[in-house]
N, C-alpha and C positions, 0 to 999 in steps of 0.2 A: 488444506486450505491455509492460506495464507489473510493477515489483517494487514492492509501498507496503505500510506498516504500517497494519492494524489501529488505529484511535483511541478510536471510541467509536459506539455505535447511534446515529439520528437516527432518532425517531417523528415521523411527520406522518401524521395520523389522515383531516384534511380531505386529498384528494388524489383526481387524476379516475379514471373506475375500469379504465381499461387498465392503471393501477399494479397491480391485485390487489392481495392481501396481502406480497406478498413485502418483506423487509426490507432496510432501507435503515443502510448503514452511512459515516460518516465515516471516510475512508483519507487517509495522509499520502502526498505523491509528493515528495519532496524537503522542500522546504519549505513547498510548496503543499497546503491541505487539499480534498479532495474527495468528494463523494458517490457512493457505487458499489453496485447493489444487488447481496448477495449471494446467492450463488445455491450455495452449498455450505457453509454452515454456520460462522464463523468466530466469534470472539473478539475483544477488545480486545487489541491487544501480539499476535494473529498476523501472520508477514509471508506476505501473499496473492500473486497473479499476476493482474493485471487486463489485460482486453481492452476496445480501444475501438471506438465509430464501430458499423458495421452486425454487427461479431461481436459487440459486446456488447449488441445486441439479441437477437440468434439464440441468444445464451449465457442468455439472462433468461427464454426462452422461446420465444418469437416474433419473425419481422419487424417484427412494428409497433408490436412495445414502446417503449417513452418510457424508452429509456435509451442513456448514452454511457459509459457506462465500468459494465461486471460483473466481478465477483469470480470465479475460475475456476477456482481451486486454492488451498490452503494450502501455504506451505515448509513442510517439516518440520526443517527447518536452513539458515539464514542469517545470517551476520554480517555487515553494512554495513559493517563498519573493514575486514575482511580485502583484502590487498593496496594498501591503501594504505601511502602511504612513509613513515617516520618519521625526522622532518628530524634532520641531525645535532646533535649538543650542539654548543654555543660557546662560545668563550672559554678560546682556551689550552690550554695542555698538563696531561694528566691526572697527571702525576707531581706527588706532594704536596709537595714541597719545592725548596728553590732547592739549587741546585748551588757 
């Protein structure tokens, strides 16, 4: 499973018709952009749970759906900074005056 942001809808009207109607959204995975059809309702700027490979067919609907990567869930709270480290300050000693 996959955590990715929400970016924006991607219409493609011409498309074969195993696709059905279902929609198709652009999700960020790092810094990589990719297409993931969703399959529970999301937004632009939500952060989703994507699955790939054969669950993300099964998740789309069917076995034999034409997809690798569905959208599976919405967070309902996520911050991508949390737990990272924040490098320390440099340069010197914090006391404001010389001695």
């Amino acid at each position: 499973m996959l955590i990715c942001k929400v970016v924006k809808p991607l219409v493609s009207t011409n498309r074969i018709p195993d696709f059905e109607h279902k929609h198709l959204l652009v999700v960020l995975d790092g810094s990589t952009q990719k297409v993931a059809v969703d399959a529970v309702g999301c937004i632009p700027g939500d952060w989703v749970i994507c699955v790939g490979s054969s669950a993300a067919r099964e998740a789309a609907g069917s076995k034999s759906y034409p997809s690798d990567l569905t959208i599976v869930g919405i967070i309902d709270h996520w911050d991508p900074e949390a737990g990272k480290s924040v490098p320390p300050a440099s340069g010197g000693s914090s006391s404001g005056g010389a001695s």
